[in-house]
C-alpha positions as CSV (number, residue, x, y, z in Angstrom):
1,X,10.5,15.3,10.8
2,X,7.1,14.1,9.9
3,X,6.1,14.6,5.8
4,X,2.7,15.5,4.9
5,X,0.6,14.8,2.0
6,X,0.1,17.9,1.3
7,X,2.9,19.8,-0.8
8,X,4.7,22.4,2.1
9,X,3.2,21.0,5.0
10,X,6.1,19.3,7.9
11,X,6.2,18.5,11.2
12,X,9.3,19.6,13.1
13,X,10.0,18.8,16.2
14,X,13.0,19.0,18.5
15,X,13.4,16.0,21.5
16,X,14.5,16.8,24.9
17,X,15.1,14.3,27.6
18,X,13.2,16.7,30.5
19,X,10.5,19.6,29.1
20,X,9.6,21.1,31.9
21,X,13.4,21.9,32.7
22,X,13.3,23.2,29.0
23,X,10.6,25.0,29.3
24,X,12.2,26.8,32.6
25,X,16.0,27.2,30.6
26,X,13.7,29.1,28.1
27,X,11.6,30.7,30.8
28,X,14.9,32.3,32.5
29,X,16.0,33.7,28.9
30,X,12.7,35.6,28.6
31,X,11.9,32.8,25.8
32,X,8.0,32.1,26.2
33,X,7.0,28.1,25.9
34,X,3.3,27.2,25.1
35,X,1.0,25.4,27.6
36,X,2.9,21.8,27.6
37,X,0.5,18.7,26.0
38,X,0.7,15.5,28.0
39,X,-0.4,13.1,24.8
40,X,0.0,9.9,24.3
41,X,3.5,10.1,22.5
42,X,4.8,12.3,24.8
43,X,4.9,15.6,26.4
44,X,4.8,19.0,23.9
45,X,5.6,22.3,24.0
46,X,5.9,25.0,21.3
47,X,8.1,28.1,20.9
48,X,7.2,31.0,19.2
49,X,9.9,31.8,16.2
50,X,10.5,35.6,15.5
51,X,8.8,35.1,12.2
52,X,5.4,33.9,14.2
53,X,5.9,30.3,13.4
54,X,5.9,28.0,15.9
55,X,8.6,25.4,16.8
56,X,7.3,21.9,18.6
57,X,10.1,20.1,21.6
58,X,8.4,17.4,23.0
59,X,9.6,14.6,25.6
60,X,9.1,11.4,24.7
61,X,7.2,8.8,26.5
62,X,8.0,6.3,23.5
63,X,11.8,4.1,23.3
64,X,13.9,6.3,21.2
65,X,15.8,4.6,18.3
66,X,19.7,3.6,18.6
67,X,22.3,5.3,17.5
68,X,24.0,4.2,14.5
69,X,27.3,3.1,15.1
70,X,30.2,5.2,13.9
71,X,32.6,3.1,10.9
């Protein structure tokens, strides 16, 4: 999730480890993906939400943090 400045304005974004087997998982449940984005964070898709927004899944090219450790 990425805040804005601006009051109602976020950037959501779901991670997957391979997009452009996401983007055939989606493909094969009739799930249209946007044109995928090589940039320089990573590779990005979007999906179109029933309600017309759009909902980003990229693929990171950058190290992902670590899990915390469970206590």
């Amino acid at each position: 999730m990425h805040p804005s400045r601006r009051n109602d304005v976020h950037e959501f974004y779901f991670i997957c480890s391979d997009i452009a087997a996401f983007v055939r998982a989606m493909r094969n449940k009739g799930i249209r993906c946007g044109r995928v984005q090589a940039l320089s964070w990573g590779r990005l898709t979007h999906v179109r939400l029933p309600g017309g927004g759009k909902l980003g899944v990229y693929q990171p090219s950058h190290p992902r943090p670590k899990r915390p450790r469970a206590r």
